[in-house]
N, C-alpha and C positions, 0 to 999 in steps of 0.2 A: 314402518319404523316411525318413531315419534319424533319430530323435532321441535325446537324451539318456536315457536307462533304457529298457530295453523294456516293453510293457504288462504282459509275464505276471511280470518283475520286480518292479514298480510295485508289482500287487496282492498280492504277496506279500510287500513290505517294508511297505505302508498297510495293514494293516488295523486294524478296530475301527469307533468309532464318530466318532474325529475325522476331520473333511472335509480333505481333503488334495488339492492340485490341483497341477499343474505347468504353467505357463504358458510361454510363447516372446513376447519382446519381437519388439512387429513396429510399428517406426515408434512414435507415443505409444502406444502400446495393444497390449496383451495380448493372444495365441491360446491357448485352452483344447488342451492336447495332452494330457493324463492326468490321469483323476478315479479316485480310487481307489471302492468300492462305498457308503462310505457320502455322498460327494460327487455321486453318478450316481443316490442315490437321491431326493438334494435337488434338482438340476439335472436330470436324467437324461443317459442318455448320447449324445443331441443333441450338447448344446450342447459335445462335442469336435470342434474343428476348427474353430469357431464364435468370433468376438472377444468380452472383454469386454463391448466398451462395447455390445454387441447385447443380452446378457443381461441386465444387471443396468440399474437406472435411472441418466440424467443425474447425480444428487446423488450416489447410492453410487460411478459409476464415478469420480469428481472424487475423493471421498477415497482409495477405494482405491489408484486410481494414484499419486497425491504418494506413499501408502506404500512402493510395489514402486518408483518414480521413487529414493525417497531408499534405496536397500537396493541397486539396480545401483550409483547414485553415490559411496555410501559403503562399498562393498562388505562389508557390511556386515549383522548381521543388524537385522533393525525388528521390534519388538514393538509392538503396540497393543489395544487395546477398544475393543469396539463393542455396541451394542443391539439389539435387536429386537422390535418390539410383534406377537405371535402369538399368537391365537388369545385374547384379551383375557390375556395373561400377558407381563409384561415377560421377556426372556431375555436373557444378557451373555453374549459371547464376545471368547475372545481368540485375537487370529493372529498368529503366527509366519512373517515371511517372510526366505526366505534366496535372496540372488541367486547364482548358476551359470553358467558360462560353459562353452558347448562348440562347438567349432568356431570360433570366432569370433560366435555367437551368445549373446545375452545371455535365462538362464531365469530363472523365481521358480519355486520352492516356496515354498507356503504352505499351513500347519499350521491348522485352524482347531477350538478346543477350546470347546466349552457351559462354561460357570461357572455350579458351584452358588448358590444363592445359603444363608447359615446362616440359623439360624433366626431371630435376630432382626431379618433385613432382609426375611423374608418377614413379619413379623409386620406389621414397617412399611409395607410393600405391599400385607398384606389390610386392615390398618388406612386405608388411602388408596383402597382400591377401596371400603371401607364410606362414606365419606365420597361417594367418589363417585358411590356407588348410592343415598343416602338425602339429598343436597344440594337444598334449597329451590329453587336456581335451576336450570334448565334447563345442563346442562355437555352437551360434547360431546369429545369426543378424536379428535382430524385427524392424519392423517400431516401429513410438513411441505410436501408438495404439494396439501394441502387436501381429503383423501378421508377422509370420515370412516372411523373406526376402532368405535365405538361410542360411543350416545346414553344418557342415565339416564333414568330412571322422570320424572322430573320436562320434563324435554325431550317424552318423549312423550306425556305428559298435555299438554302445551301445545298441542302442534299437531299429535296424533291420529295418528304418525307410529311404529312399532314399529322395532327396532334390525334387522330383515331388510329392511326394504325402506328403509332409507337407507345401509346398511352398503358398504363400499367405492365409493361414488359421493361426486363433490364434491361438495362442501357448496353453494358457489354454486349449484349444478344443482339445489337442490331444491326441490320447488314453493314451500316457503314465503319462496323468495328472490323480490322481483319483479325485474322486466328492468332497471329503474333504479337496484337497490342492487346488481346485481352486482360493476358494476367497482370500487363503491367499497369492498367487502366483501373482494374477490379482494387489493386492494390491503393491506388491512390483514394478510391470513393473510401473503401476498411478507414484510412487513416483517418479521411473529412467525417465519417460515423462516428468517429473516438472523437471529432472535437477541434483535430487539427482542420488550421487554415492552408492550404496546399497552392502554392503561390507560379504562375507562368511554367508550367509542363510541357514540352516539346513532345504531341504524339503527335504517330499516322493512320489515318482515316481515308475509305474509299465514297467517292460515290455510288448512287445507286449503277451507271455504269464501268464500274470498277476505274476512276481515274484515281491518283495516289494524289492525298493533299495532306497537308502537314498545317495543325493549330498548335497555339500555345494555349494549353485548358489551363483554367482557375477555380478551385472550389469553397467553398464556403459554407460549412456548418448551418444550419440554425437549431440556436441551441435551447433549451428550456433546463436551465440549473444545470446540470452538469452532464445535460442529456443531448444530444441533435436528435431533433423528428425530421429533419428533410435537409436537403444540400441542394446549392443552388452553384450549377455548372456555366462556366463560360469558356467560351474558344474563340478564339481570333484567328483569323486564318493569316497562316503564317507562309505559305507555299511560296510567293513570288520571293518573299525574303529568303527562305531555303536554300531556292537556287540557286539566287544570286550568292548566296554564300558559300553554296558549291562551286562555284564559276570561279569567285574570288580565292579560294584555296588553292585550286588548280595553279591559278597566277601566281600567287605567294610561296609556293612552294617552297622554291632556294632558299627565301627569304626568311621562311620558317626552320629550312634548316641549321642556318645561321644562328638563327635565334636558339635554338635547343643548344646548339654545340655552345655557345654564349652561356645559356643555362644550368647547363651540366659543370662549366665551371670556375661559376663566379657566383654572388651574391648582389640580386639588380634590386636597388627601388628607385620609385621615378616619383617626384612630384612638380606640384604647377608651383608660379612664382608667389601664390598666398603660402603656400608652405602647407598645403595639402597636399597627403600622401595617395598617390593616385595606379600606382600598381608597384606588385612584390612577386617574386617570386619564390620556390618552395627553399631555396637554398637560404635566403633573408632569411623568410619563417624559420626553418632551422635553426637558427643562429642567432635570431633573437627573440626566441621564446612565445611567441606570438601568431595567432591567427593571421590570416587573411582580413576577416571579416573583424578583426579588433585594431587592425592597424589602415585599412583602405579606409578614405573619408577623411582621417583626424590627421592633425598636425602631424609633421614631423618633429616638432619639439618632443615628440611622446619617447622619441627614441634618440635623442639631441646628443652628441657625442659631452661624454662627460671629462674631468681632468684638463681641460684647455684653457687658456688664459683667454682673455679680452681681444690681448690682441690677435689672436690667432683666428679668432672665427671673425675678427671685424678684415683680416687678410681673404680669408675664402672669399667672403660677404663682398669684397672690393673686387676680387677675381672673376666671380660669377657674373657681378652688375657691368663688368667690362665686356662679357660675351667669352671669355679666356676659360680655358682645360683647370681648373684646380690639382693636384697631386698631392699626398701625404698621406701620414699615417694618423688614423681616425680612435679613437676606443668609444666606442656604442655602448648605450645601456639595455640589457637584455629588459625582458615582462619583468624578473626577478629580481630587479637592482642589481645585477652580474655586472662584471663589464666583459667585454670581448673586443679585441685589438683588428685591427683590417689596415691591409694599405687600398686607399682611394682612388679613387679618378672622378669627381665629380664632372661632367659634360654640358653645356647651358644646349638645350634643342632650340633651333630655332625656325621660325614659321618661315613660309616663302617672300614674304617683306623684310626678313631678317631682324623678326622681333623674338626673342627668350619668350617661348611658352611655360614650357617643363624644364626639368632638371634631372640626369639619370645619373644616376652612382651607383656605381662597378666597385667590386669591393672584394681582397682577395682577403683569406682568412691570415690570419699571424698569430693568433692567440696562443702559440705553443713555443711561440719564443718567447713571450711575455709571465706566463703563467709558470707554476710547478706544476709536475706530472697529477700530482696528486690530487691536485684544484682542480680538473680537467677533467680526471676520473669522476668527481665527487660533482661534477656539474652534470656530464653524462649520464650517470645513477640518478639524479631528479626529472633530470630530463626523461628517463625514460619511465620512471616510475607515474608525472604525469602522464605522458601520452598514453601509459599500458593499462591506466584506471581513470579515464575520464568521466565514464559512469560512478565511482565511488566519491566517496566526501575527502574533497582533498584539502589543505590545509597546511601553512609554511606560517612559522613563528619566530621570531629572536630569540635568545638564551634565557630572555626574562617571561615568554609565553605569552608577549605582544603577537598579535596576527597583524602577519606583511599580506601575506593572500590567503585566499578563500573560493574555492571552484563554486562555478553558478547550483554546484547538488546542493549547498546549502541552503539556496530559497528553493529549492525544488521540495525537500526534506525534510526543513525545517523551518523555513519561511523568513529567512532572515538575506535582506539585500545586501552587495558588496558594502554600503557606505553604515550599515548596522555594526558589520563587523571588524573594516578595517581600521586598525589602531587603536582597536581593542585588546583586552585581555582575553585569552581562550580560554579562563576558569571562568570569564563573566556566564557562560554559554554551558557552561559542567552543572548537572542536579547536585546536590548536598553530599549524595550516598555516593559520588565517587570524584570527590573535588581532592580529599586525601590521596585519591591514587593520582590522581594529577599531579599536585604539588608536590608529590613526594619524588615520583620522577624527574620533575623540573630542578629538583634539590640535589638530586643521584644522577644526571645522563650522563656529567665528565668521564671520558673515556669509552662511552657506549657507540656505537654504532647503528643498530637495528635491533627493535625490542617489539613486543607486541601487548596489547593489552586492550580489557573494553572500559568503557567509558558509559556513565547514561548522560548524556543531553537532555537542554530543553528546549523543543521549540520555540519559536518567534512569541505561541498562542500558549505555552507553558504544559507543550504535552512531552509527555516524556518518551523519548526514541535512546534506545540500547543503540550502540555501535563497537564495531570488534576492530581497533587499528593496528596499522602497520607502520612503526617511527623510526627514523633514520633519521640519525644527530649529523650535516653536514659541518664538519670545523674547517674554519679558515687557520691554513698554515700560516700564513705571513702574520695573523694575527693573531697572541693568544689570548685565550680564555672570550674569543667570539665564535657563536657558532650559527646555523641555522636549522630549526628543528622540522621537520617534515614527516607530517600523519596521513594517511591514504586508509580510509575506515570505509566501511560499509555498514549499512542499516541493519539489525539481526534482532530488532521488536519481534516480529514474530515467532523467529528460533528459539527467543524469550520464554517466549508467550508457549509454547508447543515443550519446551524442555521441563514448565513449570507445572502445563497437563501430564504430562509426562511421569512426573515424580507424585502426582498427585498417585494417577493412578496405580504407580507401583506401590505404593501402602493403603490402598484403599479398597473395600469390596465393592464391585460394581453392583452390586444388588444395591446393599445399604446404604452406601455410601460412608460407612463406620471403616474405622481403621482394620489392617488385616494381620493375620502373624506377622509377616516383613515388619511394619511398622512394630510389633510387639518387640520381635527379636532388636531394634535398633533400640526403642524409645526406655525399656525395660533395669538396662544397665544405671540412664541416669534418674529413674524411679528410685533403684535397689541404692545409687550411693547419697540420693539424697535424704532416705530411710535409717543410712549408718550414720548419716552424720548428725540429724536430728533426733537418733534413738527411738524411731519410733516404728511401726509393726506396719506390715505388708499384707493385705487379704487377697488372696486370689478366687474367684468365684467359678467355678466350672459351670457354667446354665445351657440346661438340654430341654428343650419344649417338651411335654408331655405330648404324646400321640400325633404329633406332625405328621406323620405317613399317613394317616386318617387324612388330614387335610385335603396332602397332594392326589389320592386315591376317590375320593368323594367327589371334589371339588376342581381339580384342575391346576396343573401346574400355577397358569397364572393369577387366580387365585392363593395358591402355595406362596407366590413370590412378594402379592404384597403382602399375605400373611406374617408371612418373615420380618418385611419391613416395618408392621406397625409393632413385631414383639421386640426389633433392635432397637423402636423408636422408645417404646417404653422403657427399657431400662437405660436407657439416656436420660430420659426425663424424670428418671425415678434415683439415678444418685448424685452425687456434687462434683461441683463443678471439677476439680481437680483429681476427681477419682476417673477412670481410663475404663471405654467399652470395645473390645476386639468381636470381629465374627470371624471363627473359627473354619465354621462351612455346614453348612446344612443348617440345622435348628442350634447349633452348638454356640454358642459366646462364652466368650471370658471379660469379667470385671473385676479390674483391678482397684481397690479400695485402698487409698493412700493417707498417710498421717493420722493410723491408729495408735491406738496410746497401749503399752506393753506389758497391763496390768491383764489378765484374763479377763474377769468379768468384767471390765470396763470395757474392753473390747469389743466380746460379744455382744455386751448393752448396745455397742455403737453401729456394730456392724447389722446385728439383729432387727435394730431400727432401721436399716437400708432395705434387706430384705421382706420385711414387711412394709415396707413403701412399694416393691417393686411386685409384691402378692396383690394387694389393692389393687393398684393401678393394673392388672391382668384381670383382676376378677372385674372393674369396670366393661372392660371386655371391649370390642369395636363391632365395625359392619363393614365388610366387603360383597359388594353387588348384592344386598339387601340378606344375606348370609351374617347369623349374630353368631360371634367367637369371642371367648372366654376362659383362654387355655390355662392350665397351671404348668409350672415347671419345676422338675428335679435339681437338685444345689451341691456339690462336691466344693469343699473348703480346706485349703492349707493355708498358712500361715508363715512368713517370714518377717522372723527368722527360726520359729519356733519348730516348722516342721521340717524347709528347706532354707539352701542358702543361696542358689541360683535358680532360675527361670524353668531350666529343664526337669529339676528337683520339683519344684513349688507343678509344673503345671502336671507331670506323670503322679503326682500325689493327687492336686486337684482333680485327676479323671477317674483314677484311683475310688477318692471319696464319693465321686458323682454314680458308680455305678454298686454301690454298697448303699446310697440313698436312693436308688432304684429297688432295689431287693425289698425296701420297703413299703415300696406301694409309686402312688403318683404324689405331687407336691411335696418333696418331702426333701428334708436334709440333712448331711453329713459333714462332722465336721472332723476333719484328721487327725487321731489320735497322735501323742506325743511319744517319741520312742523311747 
């Protein structure tokens, strides 16, 4: 078979020591057709003739192809780097891919050159291998499909294990894994390969004499763009802490029972005397709208009882700093500007020198003596509408379509941070093509409830993401004409994207890509009334390739197929812009000739000149696989309004005249008599 360069040219335009390969597009994936010697000495000269994705692993085949993918599409050249962990020595290379076209086949070259590294990023890398080799904890370095790469001195002190007899085998696989931490082990490295950082893991681990020890594992990516080639494992041995914490349960027991019955019913947060909130429980979260992880750490001003005078928090404030119980009734502000009513017990803890560390508040609910039924339901519907779509783009705005909140999907999304969006407008963030349906519901919700509709956004980066929401107008009874509006949307770009192929293909022939009857039968109606209303004359063309069955019989279907194509392409190319080319099915099309003039011979004159554009351009003729064709074709003609007055009229006429233009030989045409 012939390809693009010969081999004995190849090797004598590649040489050296950069890897140089030439590939042949076949379907998604690449065939190795030329390695030059130092490319045959890394692969050997096997793997010519041999695909991609056979040599190289799942992960590397995935990136490399989007590279040679985007370098045919862009014709274009792609530059990129990449890694390599060999031989315990980090290595960087960069490839140079250029796409090629010969024959109608699509190639890649690709260049692939070693990068030195200077000296002071070697230093920085014998600097991080010393670390590596003299680290307290047990580390281990994984490819990113979990085979280790090598273990440190401290790992095999642990568990009597040398870097030869673990080296390239999973980690999971090794004795010191039992059979019940595997999957849960395997799970963690999947996640550290996607990227994530996987932070203090509590598993159990055997020795080589099966004793049970218990680490806290940490993983860490290494990443190249949006890629990890390897993760780097650590464990701390956690066992003596274990215990002891087993032991300390044992004692605490009551104590914890306490605590739960405490739990179950009340509302506990505790902070230190800086006014740092330092534990909550799930009944707090509950009730005021809030994470764990959004309220531990920060002030308790974040949740500052609202509604109170001066002097009422400077009375607690004198209470607390006396060592004295505080008692009363509290109103908290929920995440959502809510309030929510509680009677207190604020308590000062104090150390065994009897100094105020913390401060815990006991809090039982009341909000239902305070509130209408109604405000309580309508707090509960947000509430659960967040927790049930935390994954979707969620989103809470005032009556005027200011944003109060914004769920973190937004910069996940669409790239936009809480402080982009808060106290902004949410049309700032709506594309053009659907800022109308925004405003317009913002102008209509009084009286709405729940409505649904999509929306296009624009990214942070101004790309455009479709979204389909779900809105719920919360009103406050006590006050009218305030409300708040609450959207819960999800992302449907590609539902888009798939709805829009979608509709292509249902008026489209898959051969030609030309419109198909479906598209005749919809598009037809506003041909005909744009015909009535500018008085002007309708051609319809019935075109049948002369001897196509010749073709397919001779030559081969796929031969037949793009024959087809180049005689659809022609009479594309052969009438204006606003006249309409249908395929029918086989050799058959219909051309519809728009905005003739409804004088006869002018007509004909107009149309006749189409016709002989589209004879020319046939008798030019083309080449498929060195095969010269030059077909004529037969012409059936009606006329609206003159023969018919709809479609079904116009096209059983048009078929009508096309096989009465047959009767007369080949090339020939008919144009429908008047009745």
């Amino acid at each position: 078979m012939e390809y693009l360069l010969s081999e004995e040219l190849f090797n004598e335009l590649f040489i050296g020591k950069d890897f140089v390969f030439l590939m042949k597009k076949v379907g998604d994936d690449y065939q190795y057709i030329r390695l030059n010697q130092a490319a045959q000495a890394l692969l050997s000269d096997k793997a010519i003739g041999k695909m991609l994705s056979t040599i190289t692993s799942s992960h590397n085949f995935s990136i490399i192809q989007e590279f040679y993918h985007q370098a045919i599409m862009k014709h274009a050249q792609i530059d990129y780097v990449d890694y390599a962990y060999y031989k315990s020595e980090i290595r960087k290379y960069e490839t140079s891919v250029r796409p090629l076209t010969y024959k109608g086949d699509d190639y890649i070259l690709a260049i692939t050159k070693e990068i030195l590294y200077d000296r002071n990023i070697e230093d920085k890398f014998l600097f991080m291998r010393s670390m590596f080799d003299h680290a307290f904890f047990s580390t281990v370095i994984l490819s990113a499909e979990g085979a280790v790469y090598e273990v440190n001195p401290s790992f095999m002190e642990d568990f009597g294990l040398d870097n030869d007899a673990v080296k390239r085998k999973l980690f999971v696989n090794l004795p010191i894994v039992p059979n019940d931490e595997r999957e849960n082990i395997q799970t963690f490295l999947q996640r550290a390969a996607m990227g994530e950082n996987i932070g203090e893991k509590l598993i159990k681990l055997h020795t080589l004499d099966k004793k049970e020890r218990f680490y806290l594992m940490s993983l860490s990516p290494v990443m190249q763009g949006d890629n990890s080639f390897a993760i780097f494992l650590i464990m701390q041995d956690f066992t003596q802490f274990t215990e002891q914490k087993a032991e300390l349960r044992l004692k605490s027991h009551g104590l914890e029972v306490f605590k739960a019955a405490l739990n179950s019913a009340t509302a506990i947060a505790i902070w230190d005397v800086d006014g740092i909130i330092i534990e909550v429980n799930d009944l707090f979260l509950n009730a005021s709208g809030y994470t764990a992880e959004e309220l531990i750490g920060k002030p308790y001003t974040l949740i500052e009882p609202s509604y109170h005078t001066e002097d009422l928090m400077h009375l607690i404030n004198e209470t607390l700093e006396a060592g004295d119980i505080w008692r009363g009734e509290l109103c908290y502000r929920t995440k959502y500007h809510a309030d929510y009513w509680v009677e207190a017990a604020i308590v000062p803890l104090k150390n065994e020198v009897g100094r105020t560390e913390q401060y815990l508040s006991i809090n039982y609910d009341i909000t239902d003596k305070k509130r209408m039924l109604t405000e309580l339901k309508n707090i509960e519907r947000t509430f659960r509408l967040i927790t049930e779509n935390t994954n979707d783009l969620i989103v809470i705005t005032n009556e005027d379509g200011i944003i109060i909140y914004a769920s973190p999907s937004y910069r996940v999304f669409l790239g936009y941070e809480n402080v982009d969006l808060q106290g902004q407008f949410y049309s700032d963030i709506v594309d053009e093509e659907s800022k109308m349906a925004w405003q317009t519901f913002l102008n209509n919700y009084s009286g709405l409830t729940d409505t649904q509709f999509e929306l296009l956004l624009k990214a942070k980066d101004g790309t455009p993401v479709w979204t389909e929401g779900n809105v719920t107008v919360v009103h406050d009874p006590e006050r009218e004409k305030v409300s708040q509006i609450m959207m819960v949307s999800r992302e449907i770009t590609h539902r888009k994207e798939r709805e829009n192929d979608l509709l292509y293909l249902a008026y489209h022939d898959t051969l030609t890509q030309l419109p198909n009857r479906r598209y005749l039968l919809k598009e037809f109606p506003k041909l005909l009334a744009e015909a009535q209303e500018t008085t002007n004359c309708l051609a319809m063309l019935y075109i049948d390739g002369d001897d196509f069955k010749d073709v397919n019989d001779h030559y081969g279907h796929d031969t037949g197929d793009d024959f087809i194509r180049k005689f659809g392409q022609v009479l594309v190319n052969s009438v204006r812009s606003h006249d309409l080319v249908i395929r029918i099915g086989g050799d058959e099309f219909i051309v519809i000739l728009t905005g003739l003039t409804r004088d006869n011979e002018k007509r004909k004159a107009q149309m006749m000149h189409i016709i002989q554009r589209i004879r020319e351009e046939l008798k030019k003729g083309w080449i498929i696989e060195n095969n010269y064709f030059a077909p004529t074709a037969s012409i059936g003609v009606a006329y609206y309004p003159d023969h018919g007055k709809n479609l079904d009229e116009l096209l059983d006429l048009a078929d009508q005249a096309l096989y009465k233009a047959k009767e007369f030989g080949k090339n020939k045409l008919y144009i429908t008599e008047a009745h």
